[in-house]
VEXRO-531699 format. One record per atom (N, C-alpha, C, O, CB): residue number from 1; atom name; x, y, z. Coordinates in Angstrom, 1 decimal. Atoms other than C-alpha are relative to their C-alpha. Glycine has a CB too. Layout:
N
[NUM; CA; [X; Y; Z]]
...
//
This chain:
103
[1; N; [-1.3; 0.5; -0.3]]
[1; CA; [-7.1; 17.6; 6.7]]
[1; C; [1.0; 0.3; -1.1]]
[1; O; [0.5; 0.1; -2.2]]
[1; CB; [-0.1; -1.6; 0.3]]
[2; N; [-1.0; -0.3; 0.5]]
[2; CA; [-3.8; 18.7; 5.2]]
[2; C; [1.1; -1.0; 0.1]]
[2; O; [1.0; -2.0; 0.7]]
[2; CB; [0.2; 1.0; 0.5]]
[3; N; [-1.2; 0.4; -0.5]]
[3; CA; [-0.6; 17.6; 5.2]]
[3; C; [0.0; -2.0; -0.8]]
[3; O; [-1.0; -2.7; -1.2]]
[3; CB; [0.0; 0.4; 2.1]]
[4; N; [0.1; 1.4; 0.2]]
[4; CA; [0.8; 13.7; 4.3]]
[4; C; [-0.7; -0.9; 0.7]]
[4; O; [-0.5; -1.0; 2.0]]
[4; CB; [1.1; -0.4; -0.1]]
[5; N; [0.3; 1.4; -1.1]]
[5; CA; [-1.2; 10.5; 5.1]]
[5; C; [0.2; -1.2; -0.9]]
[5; O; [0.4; -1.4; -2.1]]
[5; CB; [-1.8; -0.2; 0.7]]
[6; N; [-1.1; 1.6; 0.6]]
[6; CA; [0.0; 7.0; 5.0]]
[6; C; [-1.5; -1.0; 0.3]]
[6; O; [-2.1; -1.1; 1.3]]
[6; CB; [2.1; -0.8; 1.4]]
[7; N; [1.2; 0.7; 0.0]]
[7; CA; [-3.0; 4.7; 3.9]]
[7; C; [1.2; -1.8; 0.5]]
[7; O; [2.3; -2.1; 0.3]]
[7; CB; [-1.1; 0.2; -1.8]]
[8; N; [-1.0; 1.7; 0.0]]
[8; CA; [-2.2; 0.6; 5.2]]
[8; C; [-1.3; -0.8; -0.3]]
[8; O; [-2.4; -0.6; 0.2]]
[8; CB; [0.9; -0.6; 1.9]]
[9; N; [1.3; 0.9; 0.6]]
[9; CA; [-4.5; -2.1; 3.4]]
[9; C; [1.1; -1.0; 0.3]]
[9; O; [2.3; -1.1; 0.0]]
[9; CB; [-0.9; 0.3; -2.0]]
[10; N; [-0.2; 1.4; -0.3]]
[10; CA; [-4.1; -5.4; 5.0]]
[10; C; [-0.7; -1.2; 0.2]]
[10; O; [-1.9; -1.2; 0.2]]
[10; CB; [0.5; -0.1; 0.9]]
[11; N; [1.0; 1.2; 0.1]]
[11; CA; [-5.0; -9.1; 5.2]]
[11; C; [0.6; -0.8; 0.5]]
[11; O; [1.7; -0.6; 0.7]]
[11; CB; [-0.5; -0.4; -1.4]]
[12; N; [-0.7; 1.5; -0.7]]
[12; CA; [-4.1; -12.6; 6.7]]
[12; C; [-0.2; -0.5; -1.7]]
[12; O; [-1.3; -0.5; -2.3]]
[12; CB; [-1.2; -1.3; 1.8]]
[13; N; [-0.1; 0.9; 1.2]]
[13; CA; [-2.7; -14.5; 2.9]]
[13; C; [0.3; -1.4; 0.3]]
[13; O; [1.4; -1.8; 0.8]]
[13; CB; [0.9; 0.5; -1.0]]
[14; N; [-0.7; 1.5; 0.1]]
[14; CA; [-2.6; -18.0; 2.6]]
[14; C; [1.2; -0.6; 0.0]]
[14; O; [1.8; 0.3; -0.6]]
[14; CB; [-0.2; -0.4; -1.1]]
[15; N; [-1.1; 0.3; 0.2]]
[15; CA; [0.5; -19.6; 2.7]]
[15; C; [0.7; -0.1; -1.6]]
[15; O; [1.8; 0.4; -1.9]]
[15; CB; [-0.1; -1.2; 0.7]]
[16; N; [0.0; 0.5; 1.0]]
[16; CA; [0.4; -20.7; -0.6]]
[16; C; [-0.2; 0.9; -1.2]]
[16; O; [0.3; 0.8; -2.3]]
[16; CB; [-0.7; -1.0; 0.2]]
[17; N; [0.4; -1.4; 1.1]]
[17; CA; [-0.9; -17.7; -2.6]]
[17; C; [1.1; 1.0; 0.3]]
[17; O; [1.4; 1.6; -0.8]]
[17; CB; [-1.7; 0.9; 0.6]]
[18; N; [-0.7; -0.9; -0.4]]
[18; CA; [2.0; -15.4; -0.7]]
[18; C; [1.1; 0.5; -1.1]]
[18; O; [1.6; 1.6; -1.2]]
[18; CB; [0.5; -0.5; 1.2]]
[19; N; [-1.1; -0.5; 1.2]]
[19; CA; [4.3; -15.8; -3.9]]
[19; C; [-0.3; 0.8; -0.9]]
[19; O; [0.3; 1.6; -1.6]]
[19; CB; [0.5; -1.0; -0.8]]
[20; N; [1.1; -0.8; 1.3]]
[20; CA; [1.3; -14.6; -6.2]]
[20; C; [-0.1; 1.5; 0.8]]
[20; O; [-0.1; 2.6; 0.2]]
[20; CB; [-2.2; -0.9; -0.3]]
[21; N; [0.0; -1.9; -0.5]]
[21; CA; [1.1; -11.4; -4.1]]
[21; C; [1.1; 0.4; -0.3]]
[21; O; [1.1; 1.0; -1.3]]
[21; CB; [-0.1; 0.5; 1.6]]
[22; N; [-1.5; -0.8; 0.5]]
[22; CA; [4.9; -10.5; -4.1]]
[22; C; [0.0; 0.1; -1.7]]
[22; O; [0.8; 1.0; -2.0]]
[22; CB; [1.5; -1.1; 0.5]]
[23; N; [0.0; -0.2; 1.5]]
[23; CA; [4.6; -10.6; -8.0]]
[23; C; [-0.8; 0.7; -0.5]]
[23; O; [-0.6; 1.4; -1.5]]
[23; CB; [-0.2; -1.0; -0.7]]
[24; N; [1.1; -0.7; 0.8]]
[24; CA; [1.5; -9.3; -8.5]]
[24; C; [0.5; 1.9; 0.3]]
[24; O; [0.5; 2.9; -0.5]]
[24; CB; [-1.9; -0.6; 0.9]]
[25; N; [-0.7; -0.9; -0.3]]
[25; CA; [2.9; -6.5; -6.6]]
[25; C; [1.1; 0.6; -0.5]]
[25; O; [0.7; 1.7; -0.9]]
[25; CB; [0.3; -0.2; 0.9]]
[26; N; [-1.4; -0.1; 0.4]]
[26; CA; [6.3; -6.0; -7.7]]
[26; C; [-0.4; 0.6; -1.7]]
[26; O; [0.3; 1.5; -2.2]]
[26; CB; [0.9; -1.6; 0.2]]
[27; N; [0.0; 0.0; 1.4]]
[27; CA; [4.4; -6.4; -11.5]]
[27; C; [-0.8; 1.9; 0.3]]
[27; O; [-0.5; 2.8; -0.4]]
[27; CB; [-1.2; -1.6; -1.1]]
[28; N; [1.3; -0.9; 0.0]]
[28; CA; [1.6; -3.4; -10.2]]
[28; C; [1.0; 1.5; 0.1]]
[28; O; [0.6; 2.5; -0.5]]
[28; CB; [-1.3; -0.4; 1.6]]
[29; N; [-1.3; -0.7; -0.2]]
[29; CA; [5.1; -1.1; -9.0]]
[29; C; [0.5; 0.3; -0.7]]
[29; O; [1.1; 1.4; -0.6]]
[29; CB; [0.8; -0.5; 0.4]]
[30; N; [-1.2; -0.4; 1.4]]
[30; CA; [6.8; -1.2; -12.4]]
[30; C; [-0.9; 0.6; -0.7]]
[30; O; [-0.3; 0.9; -1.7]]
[30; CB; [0.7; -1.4; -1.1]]
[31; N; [1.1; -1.0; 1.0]]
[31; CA; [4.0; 0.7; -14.1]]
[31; C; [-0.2; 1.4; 0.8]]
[31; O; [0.4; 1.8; 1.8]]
[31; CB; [-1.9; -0.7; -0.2]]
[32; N; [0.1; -1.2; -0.1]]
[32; CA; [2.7; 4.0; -14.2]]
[32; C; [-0.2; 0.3; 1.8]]
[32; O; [-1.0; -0.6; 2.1]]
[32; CB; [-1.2; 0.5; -1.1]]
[33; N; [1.1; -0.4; -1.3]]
[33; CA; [1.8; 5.3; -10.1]]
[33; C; [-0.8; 1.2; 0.4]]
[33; O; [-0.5; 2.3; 0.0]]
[33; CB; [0.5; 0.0; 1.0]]
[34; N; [0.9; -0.5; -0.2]]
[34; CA; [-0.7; 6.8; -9.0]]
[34; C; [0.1; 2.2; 0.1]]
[34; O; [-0.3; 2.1; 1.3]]
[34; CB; [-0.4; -1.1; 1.2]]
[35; N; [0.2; -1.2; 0.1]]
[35; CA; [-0.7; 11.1; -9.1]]
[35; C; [0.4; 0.2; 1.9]]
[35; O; [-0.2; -0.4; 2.8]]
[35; CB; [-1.7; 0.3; -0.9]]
[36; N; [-0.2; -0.2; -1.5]]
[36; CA; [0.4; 12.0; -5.6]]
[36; C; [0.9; -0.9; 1.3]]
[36; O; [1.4; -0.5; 2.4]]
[36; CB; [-1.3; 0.1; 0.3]]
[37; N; [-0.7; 0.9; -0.9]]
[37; CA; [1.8; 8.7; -4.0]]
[37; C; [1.4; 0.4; 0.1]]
[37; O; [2.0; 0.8; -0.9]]
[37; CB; [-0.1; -1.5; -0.4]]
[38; N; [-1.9; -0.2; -0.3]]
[38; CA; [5.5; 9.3; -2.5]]
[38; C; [0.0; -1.3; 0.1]]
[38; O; [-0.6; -1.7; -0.9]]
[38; CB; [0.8; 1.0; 1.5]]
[39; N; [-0.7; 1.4; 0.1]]
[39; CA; [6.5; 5.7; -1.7]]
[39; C; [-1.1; -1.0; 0.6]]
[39; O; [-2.0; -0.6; 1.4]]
[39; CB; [1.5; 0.1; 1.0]]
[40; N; [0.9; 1.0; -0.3]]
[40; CA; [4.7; 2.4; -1.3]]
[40; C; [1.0; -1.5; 0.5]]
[40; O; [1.9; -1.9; -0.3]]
[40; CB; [-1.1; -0.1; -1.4]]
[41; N; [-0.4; 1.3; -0.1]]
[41; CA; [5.8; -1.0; 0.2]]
[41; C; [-0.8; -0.9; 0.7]]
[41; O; [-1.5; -0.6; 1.6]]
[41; CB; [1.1; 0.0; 0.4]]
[42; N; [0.4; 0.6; -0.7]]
[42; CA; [4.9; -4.0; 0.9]]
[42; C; [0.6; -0.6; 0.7]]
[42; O; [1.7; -1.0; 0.3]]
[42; CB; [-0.6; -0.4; -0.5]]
[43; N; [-0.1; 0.2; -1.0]]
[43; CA; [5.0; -5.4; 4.3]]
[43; C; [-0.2; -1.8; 0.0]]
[43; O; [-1.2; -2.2; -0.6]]
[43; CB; [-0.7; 1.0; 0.6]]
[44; N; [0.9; 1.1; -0.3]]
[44; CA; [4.7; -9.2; 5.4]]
[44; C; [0.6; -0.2; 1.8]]
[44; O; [1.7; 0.3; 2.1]]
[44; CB; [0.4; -1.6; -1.3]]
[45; N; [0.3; -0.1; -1.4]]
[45; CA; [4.2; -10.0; 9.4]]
[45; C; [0.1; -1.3; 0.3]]
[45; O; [0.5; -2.2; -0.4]]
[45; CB; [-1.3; 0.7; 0.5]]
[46; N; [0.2; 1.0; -0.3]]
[46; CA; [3.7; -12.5; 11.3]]
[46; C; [-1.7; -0.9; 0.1]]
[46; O; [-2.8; -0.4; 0.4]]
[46; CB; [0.8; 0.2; 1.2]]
[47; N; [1.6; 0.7; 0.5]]
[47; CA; [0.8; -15.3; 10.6]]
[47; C; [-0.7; 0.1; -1.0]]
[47; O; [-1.9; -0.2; -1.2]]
[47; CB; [-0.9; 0.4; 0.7]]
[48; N; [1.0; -0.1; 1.0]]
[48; CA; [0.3; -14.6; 7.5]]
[48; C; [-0.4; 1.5; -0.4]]
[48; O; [-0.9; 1.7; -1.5]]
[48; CB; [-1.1; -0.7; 0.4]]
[49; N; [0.4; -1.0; -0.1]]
[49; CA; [-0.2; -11.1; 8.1]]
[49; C; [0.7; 0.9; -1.1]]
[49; O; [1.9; 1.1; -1.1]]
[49; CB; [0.0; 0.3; 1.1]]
[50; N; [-0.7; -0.9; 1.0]]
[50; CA; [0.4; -8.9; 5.1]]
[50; C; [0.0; 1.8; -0.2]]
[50; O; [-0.9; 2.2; 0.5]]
[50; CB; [-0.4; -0.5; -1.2]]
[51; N; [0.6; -1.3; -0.2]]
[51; CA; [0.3; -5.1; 4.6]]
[51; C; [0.3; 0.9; -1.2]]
[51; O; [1.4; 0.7; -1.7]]
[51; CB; [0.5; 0.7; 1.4]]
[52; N; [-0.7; -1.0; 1.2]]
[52; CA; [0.5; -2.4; 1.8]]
[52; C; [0.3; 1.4; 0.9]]
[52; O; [-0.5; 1.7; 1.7]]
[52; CB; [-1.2; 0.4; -1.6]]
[53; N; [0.1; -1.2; -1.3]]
[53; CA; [1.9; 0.9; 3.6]]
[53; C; [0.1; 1.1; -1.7]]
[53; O; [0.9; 0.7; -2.5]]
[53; CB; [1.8; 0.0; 1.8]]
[54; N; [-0.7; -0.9; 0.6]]
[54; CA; [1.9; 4.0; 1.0]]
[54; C; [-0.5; 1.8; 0.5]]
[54; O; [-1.6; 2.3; 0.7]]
[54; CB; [-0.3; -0.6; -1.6]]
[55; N; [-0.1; -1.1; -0.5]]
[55; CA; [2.4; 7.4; 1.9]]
[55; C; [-0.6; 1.1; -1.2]]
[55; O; [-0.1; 1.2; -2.3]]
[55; CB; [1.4; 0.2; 0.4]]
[56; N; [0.9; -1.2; 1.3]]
[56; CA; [0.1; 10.2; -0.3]]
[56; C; [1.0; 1.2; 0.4]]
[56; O; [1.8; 1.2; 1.3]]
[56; CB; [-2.2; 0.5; 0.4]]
[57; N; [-0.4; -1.2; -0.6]]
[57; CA; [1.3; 13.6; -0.4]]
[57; C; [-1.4; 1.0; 0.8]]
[57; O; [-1.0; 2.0; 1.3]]
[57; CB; [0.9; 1.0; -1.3]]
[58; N; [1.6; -0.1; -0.4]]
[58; CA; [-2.6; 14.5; 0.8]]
[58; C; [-0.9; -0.7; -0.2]]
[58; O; [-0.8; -1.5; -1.1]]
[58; CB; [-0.5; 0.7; -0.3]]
[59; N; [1.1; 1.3; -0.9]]
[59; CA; [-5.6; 12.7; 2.2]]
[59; C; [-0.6; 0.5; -2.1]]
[59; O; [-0.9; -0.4; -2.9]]
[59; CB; [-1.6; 0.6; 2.4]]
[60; N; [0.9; 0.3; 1.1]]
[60; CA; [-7.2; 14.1; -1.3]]
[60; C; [0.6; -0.3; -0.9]]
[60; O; [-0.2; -0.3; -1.9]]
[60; CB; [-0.8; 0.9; -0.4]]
[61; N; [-0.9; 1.1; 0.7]]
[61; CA; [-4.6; 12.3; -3.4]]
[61; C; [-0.6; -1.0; 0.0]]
[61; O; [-1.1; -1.6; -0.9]]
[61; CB; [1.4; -0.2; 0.6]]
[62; N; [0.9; 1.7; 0.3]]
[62; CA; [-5.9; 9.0; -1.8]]
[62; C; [-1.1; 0.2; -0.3]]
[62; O; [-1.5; -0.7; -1.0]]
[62; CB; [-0.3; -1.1; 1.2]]
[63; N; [1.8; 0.4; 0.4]]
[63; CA; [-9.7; 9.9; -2.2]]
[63; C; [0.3; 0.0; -1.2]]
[63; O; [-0.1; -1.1; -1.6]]
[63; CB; [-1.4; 1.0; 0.5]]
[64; N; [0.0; 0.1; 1.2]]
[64; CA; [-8.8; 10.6; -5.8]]
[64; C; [0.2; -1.6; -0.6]]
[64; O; [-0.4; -2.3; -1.5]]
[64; CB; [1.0; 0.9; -0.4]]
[65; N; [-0.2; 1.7; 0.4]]
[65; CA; [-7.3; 7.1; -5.9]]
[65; C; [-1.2; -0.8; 0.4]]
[65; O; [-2.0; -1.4; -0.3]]
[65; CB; [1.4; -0.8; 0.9]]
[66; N; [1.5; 1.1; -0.4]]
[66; CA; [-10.0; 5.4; -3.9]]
[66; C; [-1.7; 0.3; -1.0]]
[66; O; [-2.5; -0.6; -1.3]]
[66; CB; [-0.6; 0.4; 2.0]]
[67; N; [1.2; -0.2; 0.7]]
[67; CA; [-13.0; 7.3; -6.0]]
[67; C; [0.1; -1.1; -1.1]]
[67; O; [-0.9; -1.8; -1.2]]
[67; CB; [-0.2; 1.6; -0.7]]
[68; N; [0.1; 0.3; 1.3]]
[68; CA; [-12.0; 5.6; -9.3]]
[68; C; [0.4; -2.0; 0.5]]
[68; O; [1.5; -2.1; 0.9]]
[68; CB; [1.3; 1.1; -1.2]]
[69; N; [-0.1; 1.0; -0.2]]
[69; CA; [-12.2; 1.6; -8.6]]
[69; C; [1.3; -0.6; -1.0]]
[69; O; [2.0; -1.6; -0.6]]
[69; CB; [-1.3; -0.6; 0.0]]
[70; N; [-0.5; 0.8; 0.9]]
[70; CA; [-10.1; 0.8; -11.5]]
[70; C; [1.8; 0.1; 0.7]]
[70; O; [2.7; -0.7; 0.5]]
[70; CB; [-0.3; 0.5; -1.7]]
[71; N; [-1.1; -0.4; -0.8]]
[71; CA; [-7.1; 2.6; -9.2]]
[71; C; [0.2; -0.7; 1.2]]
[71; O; [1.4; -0.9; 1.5]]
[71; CB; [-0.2; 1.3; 0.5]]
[72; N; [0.0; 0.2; -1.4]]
[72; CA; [-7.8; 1.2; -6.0]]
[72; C; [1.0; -1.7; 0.0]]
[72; O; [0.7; -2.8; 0.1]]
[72; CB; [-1.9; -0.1; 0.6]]
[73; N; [-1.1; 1.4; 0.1]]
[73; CA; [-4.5; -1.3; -6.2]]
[73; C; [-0.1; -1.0; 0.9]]
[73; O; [-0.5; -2.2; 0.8]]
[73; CB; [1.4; 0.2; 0.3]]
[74; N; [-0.3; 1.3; -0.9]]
[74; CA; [-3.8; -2.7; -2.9]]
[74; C; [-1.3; -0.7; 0.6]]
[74; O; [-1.2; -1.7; 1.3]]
[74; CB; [0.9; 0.4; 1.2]]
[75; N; [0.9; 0.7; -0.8]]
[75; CA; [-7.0; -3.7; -1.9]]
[75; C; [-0.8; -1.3; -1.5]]
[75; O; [-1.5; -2.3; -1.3]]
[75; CB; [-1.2; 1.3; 1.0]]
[76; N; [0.3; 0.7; 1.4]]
[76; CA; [-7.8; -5.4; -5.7]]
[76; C; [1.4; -1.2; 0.3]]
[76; O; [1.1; -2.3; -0.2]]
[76; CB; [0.3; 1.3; -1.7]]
[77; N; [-1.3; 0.5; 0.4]]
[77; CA; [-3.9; -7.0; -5.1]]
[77; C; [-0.8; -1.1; 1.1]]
[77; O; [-1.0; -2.2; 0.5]]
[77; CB; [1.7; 0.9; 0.1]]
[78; N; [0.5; 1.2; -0.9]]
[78; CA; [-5.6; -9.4; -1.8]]
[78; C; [-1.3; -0.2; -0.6]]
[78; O; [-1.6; -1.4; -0.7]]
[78; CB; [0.0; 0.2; 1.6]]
[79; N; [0.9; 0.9; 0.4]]
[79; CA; [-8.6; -9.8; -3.1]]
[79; C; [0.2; -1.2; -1.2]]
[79; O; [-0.3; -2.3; -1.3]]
[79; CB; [-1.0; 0.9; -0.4]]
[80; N; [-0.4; 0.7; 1.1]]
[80; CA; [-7.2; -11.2; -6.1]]
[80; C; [0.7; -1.6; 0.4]]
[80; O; [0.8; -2.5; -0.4]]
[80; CB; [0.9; 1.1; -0.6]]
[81; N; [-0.6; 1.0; -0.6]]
[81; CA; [-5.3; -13.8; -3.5]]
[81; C; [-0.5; -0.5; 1.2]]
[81; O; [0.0; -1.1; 2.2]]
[81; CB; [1.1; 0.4; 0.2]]
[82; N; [0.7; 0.6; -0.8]]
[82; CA; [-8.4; -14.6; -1.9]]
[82; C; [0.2; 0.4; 1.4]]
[82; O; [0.1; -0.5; 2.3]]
[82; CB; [0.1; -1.3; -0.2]]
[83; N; [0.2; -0.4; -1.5]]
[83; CA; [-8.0; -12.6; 1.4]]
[83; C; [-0.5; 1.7; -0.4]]
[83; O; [-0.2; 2.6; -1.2]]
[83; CB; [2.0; -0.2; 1.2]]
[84; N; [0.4; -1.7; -0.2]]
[84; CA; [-10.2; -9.4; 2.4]]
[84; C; [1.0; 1.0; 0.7]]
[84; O; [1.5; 0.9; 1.8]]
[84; CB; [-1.3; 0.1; 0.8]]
[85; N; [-0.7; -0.8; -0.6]]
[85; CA; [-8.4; -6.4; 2.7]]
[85; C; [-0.7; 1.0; 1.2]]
[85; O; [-1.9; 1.0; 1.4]]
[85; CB; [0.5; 0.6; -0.9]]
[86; N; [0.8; -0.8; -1.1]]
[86; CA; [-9.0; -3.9; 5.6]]
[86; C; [0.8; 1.2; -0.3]]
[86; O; [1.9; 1.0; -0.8]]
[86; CB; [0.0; -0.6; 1.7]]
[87; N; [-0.8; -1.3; 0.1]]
[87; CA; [-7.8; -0.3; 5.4]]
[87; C; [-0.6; 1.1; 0.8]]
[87; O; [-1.7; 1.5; 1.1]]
[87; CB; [0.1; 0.4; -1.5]]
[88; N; [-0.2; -1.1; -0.8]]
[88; CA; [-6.6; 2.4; 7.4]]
[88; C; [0.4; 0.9; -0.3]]
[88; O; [1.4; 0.7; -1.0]]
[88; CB; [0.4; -0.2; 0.8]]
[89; N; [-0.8; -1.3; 0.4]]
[89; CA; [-5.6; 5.8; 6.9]]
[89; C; [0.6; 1.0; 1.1]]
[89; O; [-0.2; 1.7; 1.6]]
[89; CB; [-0.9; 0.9; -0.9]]
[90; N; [-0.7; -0.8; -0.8]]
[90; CA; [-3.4; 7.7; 9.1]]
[90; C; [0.5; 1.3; -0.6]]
[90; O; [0.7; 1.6; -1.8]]
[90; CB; [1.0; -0.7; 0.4]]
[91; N; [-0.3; -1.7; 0.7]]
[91; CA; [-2.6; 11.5; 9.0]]
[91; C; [1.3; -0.2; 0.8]]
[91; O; [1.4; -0.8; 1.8]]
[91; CB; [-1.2; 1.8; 0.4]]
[92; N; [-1.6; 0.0; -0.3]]
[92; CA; [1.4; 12.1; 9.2]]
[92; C; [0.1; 1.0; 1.2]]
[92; O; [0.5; 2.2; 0.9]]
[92; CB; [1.0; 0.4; -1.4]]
[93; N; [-0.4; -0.9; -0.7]]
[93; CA; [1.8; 13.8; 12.3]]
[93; C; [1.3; 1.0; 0.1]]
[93; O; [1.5; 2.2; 0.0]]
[93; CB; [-0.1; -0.6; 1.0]]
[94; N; [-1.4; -0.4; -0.2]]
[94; CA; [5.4; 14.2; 12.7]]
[94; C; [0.7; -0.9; -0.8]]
[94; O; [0.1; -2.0; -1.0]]
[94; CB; [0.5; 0.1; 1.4]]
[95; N; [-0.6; 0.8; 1.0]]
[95; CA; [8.0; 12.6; 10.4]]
[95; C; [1.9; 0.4; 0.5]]
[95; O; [2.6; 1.3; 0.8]]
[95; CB; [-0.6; 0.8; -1.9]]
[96; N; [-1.8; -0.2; 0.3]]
[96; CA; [11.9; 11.7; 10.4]]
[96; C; [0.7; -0.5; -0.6]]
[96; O; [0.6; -1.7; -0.4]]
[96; CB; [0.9; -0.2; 0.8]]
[97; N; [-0.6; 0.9; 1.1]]
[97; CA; [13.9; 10.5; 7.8]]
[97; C; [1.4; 0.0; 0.1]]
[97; O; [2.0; 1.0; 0.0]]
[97; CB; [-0.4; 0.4; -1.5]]
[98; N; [-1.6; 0.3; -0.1]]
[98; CA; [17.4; 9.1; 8.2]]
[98; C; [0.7; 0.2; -1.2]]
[98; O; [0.2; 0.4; -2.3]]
[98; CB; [0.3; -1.4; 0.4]]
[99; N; [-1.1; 0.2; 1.1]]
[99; CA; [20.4; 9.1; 6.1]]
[99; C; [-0.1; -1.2; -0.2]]
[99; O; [-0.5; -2.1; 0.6]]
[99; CB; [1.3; 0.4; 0.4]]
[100; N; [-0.1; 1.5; 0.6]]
[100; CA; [20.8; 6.2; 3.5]]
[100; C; [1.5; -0.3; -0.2]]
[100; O; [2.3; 0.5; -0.7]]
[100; CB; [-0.9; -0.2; -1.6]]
[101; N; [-1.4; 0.4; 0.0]]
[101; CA; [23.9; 4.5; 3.6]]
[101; C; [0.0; -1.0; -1.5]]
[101; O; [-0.8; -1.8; -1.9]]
[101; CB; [0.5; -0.9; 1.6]]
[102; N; [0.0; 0.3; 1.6]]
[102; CA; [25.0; 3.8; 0.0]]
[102; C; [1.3; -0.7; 0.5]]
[102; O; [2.2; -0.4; 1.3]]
[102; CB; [0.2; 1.5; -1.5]]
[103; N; [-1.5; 1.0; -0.3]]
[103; CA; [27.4; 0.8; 0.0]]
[103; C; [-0.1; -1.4; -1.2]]
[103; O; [0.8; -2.2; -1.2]]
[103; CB; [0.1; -0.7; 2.0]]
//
């Protein structure tokens, strides 16, 4: 497989733990990233439902990240807040990116 894929590691968080994620996050963001990631955010849903979405520039970008445990962020960031993560990886089929309105 070629081309960009967008990994999503999610979890149902506690009510109560949800602030310790946004921080832990936000702190994990301001440091070095990972060798290949284009953009990462996190997501919150409905029920609790949370998500990390980040876009590799190739699938062997993320295996590089996933080989080395000490890398493996978002799924370390819910365990850490007591919910298991689940992850998915999608291959970027087609892509469109809008204009950003600067204001």
């Amino acid at each position: 497989m070629s081309g960009q894929v967008l990994s999503e590691v999610s979890a149902v968080v506690a009510t109560d733990r949800q602030a310790e994620l946004v921080t832990s996050y936000r702190e994990l963001v301001a440091g070095p990233l990972p060798e290949g990631l284009i953009r990462t955010e996190l997501l919150r849903g409905p029920g609790g439902r949370w998500r990390v979405q980040s876009l590799w520039r190739d699938l062997a970008a993320l295996e590089a990240v996933r080989a080395d445990p000490k890398l493996t962020a978002a799924p370390r960031l819910f365990r850490a807040v007591g919910a298991e993560p689940e992850l998915t990886v999608f291959q970027v089929t087609a892509a469109q990116v809008g204009a950003l309105a600067l204001g």
